[in-house]
C-alpha positions in Angstrom: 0.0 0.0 0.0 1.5 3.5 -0.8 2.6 5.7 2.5 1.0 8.9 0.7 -2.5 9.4 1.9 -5.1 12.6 0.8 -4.7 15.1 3.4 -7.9 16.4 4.3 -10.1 13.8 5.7 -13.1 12.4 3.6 -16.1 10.8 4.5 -17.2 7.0 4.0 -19.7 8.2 1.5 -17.4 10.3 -0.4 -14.7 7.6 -0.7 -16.8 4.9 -1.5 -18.6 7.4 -4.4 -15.2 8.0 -6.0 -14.3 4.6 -5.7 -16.7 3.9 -8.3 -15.2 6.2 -10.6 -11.6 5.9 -10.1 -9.1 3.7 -12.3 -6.8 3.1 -8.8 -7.7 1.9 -5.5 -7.7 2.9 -2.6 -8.1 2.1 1.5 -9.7 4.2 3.8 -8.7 3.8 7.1 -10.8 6.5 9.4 -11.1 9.5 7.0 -8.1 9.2 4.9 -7.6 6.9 1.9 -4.2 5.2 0.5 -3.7 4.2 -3.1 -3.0 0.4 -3.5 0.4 0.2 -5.4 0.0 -2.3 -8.6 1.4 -6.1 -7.4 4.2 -7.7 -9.1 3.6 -11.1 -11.3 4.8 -13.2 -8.6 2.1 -11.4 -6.4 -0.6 -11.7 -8.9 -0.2 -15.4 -9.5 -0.1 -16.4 -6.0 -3.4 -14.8 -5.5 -5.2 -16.7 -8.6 -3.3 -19.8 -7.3 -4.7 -19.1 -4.1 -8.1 -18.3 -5.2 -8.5 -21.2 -7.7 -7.9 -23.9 -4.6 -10.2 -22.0 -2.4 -13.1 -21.7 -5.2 -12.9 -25.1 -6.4 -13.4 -26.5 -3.0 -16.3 -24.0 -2.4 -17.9 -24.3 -5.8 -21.6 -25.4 -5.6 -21.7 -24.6 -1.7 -23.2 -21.1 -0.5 -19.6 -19.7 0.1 -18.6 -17.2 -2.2 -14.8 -16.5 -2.9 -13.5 -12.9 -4.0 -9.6 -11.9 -5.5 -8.5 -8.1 -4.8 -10.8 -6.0 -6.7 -13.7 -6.2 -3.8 -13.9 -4.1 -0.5 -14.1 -5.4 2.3 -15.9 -2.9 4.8 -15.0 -3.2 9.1 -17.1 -0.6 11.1 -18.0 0.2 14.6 -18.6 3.1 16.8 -15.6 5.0 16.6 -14.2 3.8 13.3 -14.1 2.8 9.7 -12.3 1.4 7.3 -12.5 0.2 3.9 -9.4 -2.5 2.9 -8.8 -5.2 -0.8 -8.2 -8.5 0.8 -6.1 -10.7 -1.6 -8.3 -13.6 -1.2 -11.4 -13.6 1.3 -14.3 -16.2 1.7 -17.9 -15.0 3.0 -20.7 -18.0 3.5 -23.3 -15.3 4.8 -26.3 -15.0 3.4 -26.5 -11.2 4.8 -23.6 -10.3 2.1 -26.0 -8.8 -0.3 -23.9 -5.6 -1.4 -23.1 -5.4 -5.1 -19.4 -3.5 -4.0 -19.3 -4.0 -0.4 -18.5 -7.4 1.7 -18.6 -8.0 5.3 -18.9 -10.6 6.7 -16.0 -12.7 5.7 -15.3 -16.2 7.1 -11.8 -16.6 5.8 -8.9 -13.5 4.7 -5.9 -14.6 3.0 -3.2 -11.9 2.0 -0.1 -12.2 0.2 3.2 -10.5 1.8 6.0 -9.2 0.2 8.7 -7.0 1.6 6.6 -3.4 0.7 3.4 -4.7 2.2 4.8 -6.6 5.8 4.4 -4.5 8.6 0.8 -3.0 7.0 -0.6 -6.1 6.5 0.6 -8.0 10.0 0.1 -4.4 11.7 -3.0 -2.7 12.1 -4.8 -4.7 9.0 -4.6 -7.8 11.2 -6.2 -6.4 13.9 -8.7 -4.8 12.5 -9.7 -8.6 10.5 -9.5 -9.7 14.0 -12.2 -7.3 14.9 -15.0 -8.7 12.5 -17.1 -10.8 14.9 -17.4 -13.0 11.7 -13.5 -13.5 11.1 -12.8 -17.0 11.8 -9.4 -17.7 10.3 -6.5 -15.2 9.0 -4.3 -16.6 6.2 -0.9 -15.1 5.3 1.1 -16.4 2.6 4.7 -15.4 2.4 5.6 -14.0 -1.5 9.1 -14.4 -1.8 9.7 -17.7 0.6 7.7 -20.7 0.7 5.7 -19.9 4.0 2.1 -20.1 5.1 1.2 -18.6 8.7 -1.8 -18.8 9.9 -4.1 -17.6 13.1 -7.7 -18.7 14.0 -10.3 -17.1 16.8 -10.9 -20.7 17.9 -7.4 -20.9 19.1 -7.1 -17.4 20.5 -5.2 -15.8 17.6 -2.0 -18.8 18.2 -0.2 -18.9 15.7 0.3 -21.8 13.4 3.7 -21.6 10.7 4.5 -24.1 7.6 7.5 -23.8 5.7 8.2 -26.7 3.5 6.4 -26.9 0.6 5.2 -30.6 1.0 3.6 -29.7 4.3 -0.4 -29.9 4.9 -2.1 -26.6 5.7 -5.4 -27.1 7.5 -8.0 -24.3 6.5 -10.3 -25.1 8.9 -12.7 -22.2 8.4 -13.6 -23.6 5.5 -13.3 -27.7 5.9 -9.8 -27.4 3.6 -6.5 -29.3 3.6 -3.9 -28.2 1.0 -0.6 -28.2 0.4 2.1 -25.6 0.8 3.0 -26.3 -2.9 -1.0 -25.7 -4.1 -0.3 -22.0 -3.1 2.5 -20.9 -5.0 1.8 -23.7 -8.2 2.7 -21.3 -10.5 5.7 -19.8 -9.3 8.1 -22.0 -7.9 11.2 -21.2 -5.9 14.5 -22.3 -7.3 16.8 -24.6 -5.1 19.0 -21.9 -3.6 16.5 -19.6 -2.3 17.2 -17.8 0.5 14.6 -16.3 3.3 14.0 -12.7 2.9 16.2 -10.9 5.3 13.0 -9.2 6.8 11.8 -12.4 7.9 15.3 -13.5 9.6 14.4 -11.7 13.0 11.0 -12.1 13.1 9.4 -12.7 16.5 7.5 -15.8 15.5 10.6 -17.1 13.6 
């Protein structure tokens, strides 16, 4: 996400009328909205890796599965805040917005270097802070890593990093490889983890 924000604070309304209209995206995180920098192939291809796996196992069910171009909306009394979730899973009935989603079941994001700290930062906790948020899915870009937290195990975090390993989805009644995830670019024999993820608290 870019660090340049508008600088005079908008309303909900406003942002989500010129969001209709504008050719870039944008966040808005309590009266101020970010442009969403274009992703890189690797990026891209993970997400429709991603999203093909999740979609397939949904498809004929009453889960519905959305890729980056659809806003996901988390409000309460004293804020709001409009984010593009990589990959994110609703199964609620109530989801009857033709631009809007919230209720989501399942959020997956893919990290890279530019988008860490945002995404594990404040963007988790506010995911965490939709009553309807069962499982949080993040899905390392540039090393073959899946971490994930659930609200059935208190937000305990769970980490894979070989590629044969099983990853449990459990939100959504879904084991899958490490490998399914990034099917479409694979890492070459030598690669090395990202030296932003070399001191990293959870390891």
């Amino acid at each position: 996400m870019s660090t340049s924000a508008k600088k005079l604070p908008i309303t909900a309304a406003e942002y989500l009328e010129g969001e209709l209209k504008s050719e870039v995206r944008h966040e808005f995180i309590d009266g101020r909205i970010y442009a969403i920098s274009g992703a890189s192939l690797k990026h891209n291809e993970i997400c429709g890796d991603t999203y093909a796996v999740i979609r397939n196992h949904l498809r004929g069910g009453q889960c519905r599965t959305f890729i980056e171009a659809v806003k996901l909306e988390i409000k309460d009394e004293i804020a709001e805040r409009y984010y593009y979730p990589d990959v994110f899973v609703t199964c609620e009935p109530a989801d009857d917005d033709t631009h809007v989603v919230r209720y989501p079941k399942l959020i997956i994001e893919v990290l890279s270097q530019s988008t860490y700290r945002h995404d594990r930062g404040d963007k988790l906790e506010s995911y965490k802070s939709l009553p309807s948020v069962e499982e949080i899915v993040y899905i390392e870009q540039d090393w073959p890593e899946i971490f994930i937290v659930r609200r059935a195990d208190k937000w305990r975090r769970h980490l894979y990093t070989q590629l044969d390993s099983l990853v449990r989805l459990e939100s959504i009644d879904l084991t899958v490889a490490v490998a399914d995830f990034y099917r479409s670019t694979p890492f070459p024999p030598n690669v090395e983890r990202p030296w932003y993820l070399r001191n990293r608290e959870d390891g």
